[in-house]
FIKOL-637639 format. One record per atom (N, C-alpha, C): x negated, y negated, z; residue number from 0; atom name; chain. Coordinates in steps of 0.02 Angstrom, whole numbers. Layout:
N
        x        y        z    nr   atom   kette
        X        Y        Z   NUM     CA       A
...
This chain:
211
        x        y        z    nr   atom   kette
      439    -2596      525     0      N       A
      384    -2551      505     0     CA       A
      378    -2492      553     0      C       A
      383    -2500      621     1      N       A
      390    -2463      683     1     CA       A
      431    -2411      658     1      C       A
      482    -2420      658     2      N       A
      538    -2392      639     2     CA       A
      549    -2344      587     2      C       A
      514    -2375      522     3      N       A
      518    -2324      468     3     CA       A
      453    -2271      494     3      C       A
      415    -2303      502     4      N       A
      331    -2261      512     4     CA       A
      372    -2179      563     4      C       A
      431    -2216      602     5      N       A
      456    -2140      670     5     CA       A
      494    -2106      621     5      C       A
      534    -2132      589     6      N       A
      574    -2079      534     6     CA       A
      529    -2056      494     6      C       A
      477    -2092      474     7      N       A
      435    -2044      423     7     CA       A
      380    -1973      463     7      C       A
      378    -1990      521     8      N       A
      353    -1940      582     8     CA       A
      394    -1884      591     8      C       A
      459    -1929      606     9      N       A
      526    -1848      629     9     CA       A
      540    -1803      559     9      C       A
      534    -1829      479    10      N       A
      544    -1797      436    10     CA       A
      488    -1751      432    10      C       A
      427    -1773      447    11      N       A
      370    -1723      433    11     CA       A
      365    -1665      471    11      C       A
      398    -1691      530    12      N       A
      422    -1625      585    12     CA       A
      469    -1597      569    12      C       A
      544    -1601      548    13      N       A
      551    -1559      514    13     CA       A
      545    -1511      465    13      C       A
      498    -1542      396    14      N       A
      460    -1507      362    14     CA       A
      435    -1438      383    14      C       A
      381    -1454      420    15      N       A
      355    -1419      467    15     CA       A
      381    -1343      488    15      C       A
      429    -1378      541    16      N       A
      494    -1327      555    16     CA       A
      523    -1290      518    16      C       A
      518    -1334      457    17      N       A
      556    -1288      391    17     CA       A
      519    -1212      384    17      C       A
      452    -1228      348    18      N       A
      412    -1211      324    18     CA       A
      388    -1141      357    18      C       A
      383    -1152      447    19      N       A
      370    -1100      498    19     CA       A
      433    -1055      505    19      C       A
      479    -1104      483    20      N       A
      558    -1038      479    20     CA       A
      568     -998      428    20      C       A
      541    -1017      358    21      N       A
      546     -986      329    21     CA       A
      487     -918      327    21      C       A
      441     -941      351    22      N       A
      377     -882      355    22     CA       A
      408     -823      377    22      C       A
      458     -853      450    23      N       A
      497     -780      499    23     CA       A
      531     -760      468    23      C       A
      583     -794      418    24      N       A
      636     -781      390    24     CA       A
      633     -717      334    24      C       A
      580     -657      352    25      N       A
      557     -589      289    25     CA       A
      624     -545      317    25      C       A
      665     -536      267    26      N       A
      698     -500      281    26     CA       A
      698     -413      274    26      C       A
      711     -392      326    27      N       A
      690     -321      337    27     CA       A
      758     -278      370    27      C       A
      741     -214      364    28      N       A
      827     -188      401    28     CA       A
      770     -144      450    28      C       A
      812      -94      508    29      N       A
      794      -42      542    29     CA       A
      766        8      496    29      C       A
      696        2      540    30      N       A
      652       72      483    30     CA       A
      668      141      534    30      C       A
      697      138      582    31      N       A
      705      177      635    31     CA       A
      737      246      595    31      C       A
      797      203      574    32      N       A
      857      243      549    32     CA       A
      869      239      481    32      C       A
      797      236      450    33      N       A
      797      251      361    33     CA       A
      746      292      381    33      C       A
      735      341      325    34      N       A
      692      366      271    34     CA       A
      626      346      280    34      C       A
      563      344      296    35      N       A
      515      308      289    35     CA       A
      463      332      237    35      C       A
      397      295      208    36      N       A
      364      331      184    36     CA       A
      334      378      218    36      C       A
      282      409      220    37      N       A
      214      443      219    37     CA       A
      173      391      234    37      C       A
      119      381      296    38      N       A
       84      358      312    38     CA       A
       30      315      276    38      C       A
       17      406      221    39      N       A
      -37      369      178    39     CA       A
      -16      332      100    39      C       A
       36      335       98    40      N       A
       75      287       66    40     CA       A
       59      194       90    40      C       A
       86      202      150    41      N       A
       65      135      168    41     CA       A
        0      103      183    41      C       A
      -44      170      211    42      N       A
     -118      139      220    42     CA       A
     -147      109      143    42      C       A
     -119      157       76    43      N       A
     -140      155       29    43     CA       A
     -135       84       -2    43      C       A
      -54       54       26    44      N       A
      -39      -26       11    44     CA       A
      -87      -67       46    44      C       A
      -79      -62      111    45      N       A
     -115     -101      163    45     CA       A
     -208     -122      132    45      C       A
     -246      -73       93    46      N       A
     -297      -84       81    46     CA       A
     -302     -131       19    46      C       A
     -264      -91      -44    47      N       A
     -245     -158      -89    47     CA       A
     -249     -226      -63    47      C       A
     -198     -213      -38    48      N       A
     -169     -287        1    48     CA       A
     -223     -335        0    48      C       A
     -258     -296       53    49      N       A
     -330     -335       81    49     CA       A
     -387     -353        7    49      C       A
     -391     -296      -24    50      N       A
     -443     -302      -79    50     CA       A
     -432     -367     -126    50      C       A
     -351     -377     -132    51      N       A
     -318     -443     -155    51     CA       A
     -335     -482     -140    51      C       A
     -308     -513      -69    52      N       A
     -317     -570      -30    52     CA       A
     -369     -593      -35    52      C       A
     -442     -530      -16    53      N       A
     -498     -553       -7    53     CA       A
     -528     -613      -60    53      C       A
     -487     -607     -105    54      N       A
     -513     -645     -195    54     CA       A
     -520     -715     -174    54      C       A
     -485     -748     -117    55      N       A
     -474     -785     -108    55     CA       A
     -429     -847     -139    55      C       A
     -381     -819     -188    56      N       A
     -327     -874     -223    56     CA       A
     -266     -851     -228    56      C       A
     -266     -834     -147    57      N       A
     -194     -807     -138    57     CA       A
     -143     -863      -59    57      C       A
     -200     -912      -67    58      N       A
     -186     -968      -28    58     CA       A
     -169     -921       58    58      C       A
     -201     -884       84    59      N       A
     -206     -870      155    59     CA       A
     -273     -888      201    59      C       A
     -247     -870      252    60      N       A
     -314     -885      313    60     CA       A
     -344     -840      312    60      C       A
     -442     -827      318    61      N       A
     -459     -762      334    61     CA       A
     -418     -719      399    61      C       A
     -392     -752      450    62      N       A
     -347     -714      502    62     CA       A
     -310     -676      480    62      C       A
     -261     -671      408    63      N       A
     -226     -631      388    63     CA       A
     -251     -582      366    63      C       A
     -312     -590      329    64      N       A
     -364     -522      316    64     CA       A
     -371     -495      364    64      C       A
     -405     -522      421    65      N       A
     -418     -498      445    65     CA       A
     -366     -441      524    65      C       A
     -318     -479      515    66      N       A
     -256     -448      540    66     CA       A
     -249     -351      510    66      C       A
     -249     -380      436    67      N       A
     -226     -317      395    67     CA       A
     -298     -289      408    67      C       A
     -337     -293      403    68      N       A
     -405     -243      426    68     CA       A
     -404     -204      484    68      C       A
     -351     -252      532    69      N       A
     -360     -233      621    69     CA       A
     -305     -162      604    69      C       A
     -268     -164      570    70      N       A
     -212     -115      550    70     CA       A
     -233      -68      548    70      C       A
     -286      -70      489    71      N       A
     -309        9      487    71     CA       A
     -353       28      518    71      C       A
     -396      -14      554    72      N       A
     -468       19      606    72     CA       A
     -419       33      663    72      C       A
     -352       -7      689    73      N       A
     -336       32      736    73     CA       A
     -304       86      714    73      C       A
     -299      117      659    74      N       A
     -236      143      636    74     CA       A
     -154      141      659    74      C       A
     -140       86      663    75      N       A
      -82       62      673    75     CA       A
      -48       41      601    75      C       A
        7       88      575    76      N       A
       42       86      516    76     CA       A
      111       83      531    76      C       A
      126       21      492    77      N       A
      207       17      496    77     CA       A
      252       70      468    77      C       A
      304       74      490    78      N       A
      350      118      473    78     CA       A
      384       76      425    78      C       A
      373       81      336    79      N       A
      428       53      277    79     CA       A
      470      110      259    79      C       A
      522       97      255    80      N       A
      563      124      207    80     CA       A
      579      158      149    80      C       A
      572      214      123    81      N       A
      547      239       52    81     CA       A
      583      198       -2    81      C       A
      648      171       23    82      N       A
      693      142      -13    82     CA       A
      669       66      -28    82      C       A
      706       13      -95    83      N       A
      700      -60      -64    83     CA       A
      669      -80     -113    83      C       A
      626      -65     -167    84      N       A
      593      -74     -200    84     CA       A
      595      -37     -283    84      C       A
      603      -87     -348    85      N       A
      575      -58     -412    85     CA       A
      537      -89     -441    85      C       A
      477     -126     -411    86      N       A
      433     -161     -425    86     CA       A
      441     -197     -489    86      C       A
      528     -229     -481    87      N       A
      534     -263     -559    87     CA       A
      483     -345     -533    87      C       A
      473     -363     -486    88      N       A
      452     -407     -469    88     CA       A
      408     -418     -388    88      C       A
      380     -361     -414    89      N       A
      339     -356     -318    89     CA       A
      379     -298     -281    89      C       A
      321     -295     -237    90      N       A
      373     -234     -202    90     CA       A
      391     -266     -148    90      C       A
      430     -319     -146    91      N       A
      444     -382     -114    91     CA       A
      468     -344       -9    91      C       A
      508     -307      -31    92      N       A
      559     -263       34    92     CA       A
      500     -223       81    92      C       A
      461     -177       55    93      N       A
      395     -145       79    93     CA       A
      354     -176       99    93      C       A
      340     -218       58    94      N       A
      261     -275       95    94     CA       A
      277     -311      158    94      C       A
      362     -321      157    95      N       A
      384     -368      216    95     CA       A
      379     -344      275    95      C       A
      375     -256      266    96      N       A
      352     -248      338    96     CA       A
      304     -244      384    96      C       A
      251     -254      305    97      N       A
      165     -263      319    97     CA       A
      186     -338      357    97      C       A
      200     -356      330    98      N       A
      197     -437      356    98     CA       A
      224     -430      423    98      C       A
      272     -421      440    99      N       A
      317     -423      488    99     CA       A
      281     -387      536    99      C       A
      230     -329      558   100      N       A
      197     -303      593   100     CA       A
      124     -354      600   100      C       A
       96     -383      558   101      N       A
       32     -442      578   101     CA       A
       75     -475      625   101      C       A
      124     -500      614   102      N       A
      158     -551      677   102     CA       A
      196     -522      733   102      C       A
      178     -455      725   103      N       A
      206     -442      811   103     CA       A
      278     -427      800   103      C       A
      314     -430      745   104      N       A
      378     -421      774   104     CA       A
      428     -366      802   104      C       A
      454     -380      826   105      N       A
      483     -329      884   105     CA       A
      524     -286      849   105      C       A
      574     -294      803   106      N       A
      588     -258      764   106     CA       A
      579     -230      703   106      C       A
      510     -211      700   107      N       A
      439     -167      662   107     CA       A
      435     -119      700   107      C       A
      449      -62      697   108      N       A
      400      -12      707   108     CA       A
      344       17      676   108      C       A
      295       42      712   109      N       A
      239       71      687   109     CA       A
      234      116      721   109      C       A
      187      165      693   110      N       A
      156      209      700   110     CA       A
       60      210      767   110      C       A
       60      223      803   111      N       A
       12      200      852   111     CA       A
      -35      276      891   111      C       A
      -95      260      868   112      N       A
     -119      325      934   112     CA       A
     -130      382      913   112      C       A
     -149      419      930   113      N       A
     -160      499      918   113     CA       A
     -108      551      921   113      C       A
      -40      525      960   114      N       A
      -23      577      965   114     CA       A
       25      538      883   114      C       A
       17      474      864   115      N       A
       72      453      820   115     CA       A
      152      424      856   115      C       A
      137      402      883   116      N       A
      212      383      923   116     CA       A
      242      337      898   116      C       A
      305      326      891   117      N       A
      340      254      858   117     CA       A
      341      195      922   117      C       A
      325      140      878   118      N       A
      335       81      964   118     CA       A
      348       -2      923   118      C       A
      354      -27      923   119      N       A
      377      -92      925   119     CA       A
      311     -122      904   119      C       A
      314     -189      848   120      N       A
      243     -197      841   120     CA       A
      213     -236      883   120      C       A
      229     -279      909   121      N       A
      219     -317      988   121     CA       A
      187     -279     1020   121      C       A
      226     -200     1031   122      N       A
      184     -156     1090   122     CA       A
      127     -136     1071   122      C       A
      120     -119     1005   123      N       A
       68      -88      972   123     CA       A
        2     -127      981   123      C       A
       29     -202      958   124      N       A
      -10     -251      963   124     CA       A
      -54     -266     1038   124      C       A
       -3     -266     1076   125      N       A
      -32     -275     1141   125     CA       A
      -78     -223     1180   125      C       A
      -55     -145     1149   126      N       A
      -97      -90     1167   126     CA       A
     -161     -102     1139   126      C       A
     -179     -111     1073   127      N       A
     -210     -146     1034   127     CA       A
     -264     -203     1077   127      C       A
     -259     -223     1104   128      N       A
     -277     -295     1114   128     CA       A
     -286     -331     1065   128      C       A
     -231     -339      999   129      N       A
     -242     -388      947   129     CA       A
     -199     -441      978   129      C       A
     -207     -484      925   130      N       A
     -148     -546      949   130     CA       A
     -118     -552      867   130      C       A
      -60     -572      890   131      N       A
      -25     -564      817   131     CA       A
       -3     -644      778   131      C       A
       -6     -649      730   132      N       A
      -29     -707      700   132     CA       A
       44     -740      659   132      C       A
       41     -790      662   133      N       A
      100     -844      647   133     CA       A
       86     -866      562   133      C       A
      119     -858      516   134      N       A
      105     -847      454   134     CA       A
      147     -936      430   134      C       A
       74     -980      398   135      N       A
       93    -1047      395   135     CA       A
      103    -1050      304   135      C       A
       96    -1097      283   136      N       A
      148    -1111      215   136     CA       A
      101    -1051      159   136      C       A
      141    -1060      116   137      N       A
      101     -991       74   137     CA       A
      105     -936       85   137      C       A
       83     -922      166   138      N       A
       65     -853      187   138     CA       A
      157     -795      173   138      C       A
      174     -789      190   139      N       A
      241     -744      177   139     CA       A
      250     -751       96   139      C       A
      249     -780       46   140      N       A
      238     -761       -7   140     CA       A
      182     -727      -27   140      C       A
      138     -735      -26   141      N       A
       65     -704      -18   141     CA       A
       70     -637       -3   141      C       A
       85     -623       61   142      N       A
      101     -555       83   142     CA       A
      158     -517       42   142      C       A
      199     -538       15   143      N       A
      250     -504       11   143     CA       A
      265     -504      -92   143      C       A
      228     -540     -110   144      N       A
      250     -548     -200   144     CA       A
      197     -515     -239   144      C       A
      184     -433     -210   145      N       A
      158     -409     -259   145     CA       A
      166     -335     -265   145      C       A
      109     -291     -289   146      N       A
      133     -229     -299   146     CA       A
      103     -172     -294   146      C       A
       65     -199     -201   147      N       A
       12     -144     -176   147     CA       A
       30      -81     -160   147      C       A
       87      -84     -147   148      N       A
      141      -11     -139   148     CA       A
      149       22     -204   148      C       A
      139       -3     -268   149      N       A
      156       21     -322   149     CA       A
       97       67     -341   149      C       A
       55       24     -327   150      N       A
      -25       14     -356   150     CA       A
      -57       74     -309   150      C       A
      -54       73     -254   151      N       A
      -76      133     -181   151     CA       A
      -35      196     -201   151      C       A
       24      202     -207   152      N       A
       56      271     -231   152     CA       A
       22      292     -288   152      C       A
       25      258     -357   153      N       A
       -5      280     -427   153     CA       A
      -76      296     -409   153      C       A
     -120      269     -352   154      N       A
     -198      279     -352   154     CA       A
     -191      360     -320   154      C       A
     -155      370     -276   155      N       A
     -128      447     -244   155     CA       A
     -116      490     -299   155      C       A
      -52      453     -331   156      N       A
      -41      515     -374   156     CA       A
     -102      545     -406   156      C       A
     -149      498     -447   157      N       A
     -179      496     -500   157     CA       A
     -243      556     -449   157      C       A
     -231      535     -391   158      N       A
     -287      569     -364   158     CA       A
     -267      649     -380   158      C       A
     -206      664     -350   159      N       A
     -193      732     -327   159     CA       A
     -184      749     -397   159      C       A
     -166      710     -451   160      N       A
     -170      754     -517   160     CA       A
     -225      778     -542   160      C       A
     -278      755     -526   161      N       A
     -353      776     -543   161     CA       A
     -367      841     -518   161      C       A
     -342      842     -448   162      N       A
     -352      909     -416   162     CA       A
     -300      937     -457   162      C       A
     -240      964     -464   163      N       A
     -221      994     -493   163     CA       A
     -253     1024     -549   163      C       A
     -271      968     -595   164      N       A
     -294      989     -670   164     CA       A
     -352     1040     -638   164      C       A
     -392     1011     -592   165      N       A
     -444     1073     -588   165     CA       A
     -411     1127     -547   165      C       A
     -374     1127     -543   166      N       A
     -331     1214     -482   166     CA       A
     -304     1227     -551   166      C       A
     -271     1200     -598   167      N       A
     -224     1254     -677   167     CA       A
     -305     1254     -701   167      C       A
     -345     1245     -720   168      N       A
     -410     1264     -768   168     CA       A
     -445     1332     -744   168      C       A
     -464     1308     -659   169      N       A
     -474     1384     -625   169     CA       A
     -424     1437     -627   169      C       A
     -354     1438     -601   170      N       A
     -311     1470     -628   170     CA       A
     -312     1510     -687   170      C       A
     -301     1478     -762   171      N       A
     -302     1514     -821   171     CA       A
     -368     1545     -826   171      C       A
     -442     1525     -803   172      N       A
     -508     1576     -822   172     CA       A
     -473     1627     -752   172      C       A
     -455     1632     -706   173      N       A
     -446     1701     -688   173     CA       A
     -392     1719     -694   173      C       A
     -342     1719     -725   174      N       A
     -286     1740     -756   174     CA       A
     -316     1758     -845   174      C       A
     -367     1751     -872   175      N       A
     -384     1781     -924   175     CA       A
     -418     1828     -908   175      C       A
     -475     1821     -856   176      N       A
     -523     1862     -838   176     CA       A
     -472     1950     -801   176      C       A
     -409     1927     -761   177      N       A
     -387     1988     -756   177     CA       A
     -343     2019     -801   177      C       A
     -317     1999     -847   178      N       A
     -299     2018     -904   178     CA       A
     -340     2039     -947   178      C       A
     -400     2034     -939   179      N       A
     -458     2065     -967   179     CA       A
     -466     2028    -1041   179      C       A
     -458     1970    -1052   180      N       A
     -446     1925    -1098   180     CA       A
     -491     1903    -1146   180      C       A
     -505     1855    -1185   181      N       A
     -552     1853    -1216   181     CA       A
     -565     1778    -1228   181      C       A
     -623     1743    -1238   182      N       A
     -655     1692    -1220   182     CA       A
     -642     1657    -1291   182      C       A
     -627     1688    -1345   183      N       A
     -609     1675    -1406   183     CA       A
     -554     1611    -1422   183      C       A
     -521     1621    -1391   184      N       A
     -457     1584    -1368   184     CA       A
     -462     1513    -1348   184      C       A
     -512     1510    -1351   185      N       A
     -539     1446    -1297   185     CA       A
     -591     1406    -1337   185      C       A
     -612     1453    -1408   186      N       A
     -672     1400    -1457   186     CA       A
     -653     1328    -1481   186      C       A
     -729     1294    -1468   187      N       A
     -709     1224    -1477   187     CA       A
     -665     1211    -1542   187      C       A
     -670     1252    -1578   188      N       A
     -627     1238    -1646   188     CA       A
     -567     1222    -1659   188      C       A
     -533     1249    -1601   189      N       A
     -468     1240    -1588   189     CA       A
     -433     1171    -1541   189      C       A
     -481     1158    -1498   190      N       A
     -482     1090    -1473   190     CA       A
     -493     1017    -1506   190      C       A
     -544     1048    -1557   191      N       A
     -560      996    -1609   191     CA       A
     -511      980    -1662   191      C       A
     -502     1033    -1684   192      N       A
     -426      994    -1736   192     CA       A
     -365      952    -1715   192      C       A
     -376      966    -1642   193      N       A
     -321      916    -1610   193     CA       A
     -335      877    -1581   193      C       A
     -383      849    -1601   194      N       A
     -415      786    -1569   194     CA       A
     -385      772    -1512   194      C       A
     -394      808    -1448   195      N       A
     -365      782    -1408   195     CA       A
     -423      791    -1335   195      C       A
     -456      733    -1316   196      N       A
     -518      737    -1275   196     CA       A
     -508      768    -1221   196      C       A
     -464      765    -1194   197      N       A
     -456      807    -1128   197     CA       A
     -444      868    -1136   197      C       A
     -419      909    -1190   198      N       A
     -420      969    -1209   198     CA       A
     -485     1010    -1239   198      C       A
     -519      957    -1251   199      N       A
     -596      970    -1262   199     CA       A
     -619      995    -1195   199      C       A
     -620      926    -1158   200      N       A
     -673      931    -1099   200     CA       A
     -628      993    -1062   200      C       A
     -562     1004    -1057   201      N       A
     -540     1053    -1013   201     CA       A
     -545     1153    -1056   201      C       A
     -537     1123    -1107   202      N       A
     -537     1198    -1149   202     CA       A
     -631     1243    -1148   202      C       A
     -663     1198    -1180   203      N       A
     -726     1228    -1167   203     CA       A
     -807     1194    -1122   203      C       A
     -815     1115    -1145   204      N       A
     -862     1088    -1127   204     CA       A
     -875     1093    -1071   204      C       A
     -829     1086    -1001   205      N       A
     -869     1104     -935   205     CA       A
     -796     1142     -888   205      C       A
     -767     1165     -926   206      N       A
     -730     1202     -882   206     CA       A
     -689     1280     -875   206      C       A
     -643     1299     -904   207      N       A
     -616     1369     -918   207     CA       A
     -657     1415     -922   207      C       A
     -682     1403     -976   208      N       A
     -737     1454    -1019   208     CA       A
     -793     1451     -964   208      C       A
     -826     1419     -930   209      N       A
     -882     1412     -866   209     CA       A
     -851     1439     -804   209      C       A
     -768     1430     -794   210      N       A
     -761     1464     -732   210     CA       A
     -767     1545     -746   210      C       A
């Protein structure tokens, strides 16, 4: 009984072992010497991220939240790769380096400080006074099987297209107005047959015709 009870001990330790190797095991290349995103590219994932997790049925520790929170109050942002990712199934390659920077690892760079300097995430960490956190079963899937990078870029885009639409609306009322143009051009009548709501709201209801 002795006997089986120690083999059934040493297997659970390996388990174990397994389980903590595979957490390290996120595979990542040198962000040094790729391409990287845009900062706010990644801050934009990093918040997702968190807004996710927070749901709580993504099987993590609050420490990992709270890791990714310490990210952005220190503003400490990893350096990902623009490359690595077609979100046919997560943006599996990108998130890994979110991950890979909560744990300190040495070959992560980030972004750190005011002036922005590249450093090692260990260093960052330690400038920081965070401590960097050991990711137990679940956690590395968690982090890494979804599509906050997808989701943070499209919330950007969607942003800066708004501004746009309002810079071409101002645009065309003073590009009519110096052409000495006429407001005619612009009656709801013409918006209306084309049922098309945004050509409403942009053609006369609160915009062109008002600038």
């Amino acid at each position: 009984m002795a006997g089986r009870q120690s083999i059934v001990s040493e297997a659970a330790g390996y388990s174990l072992d397994l389980v903590h190797g595979l957490q390290k095991g996120l595979m990542v290349e040198d962000s040094v010497s790729t391409n990287c995103m845009p900062e706010s590219w990644v801050r934009s994932a990093i918040l997702i991220l968190i807004n996710s997790l927070m749901r709580g049925v993504s099987s993590v520790r609050p420490i990992i939240v709270e890791r990714l929170i310490d990210l952005l109050k220190n503003d400490l942002i990893p350096r990902v790769p623009v490359h690595g990712s077609i979100s046919a199934s997560g943006d599996l390659s990108p998130l890994s380096y979110i991950a890979g920077s909560i744990q300190g690892k040495r070959h992560i760079t980030v972004l750190y400080g005011q002036d922005r300097h590249s450093t090692t995430a260990d260093v960052a960490f330690a400038e920081a006074g965070l401590k960097p956190v050991s990711l137990a079963a679940k956690e590395g899937i968690a982090l890494v099987n979804g599509t906050a990078f997808s989701s943070g870029v499209s919330a950007l885009v969607m942003h800066d297209v708004c501004g746009l639409c309002a810079l071409a609306q101002v645009l065309t009322a003073m590009s009519v107005e110096a052409l000495r143009g006429t407001a005619e051009s612009f009656h709801p009548f013409f918006a209306a047959v084309r049922t098309h709501p945004g050509q409403v709201r942009s053609n006369f209801t609160n915009s062109i015709v008002h600038y």
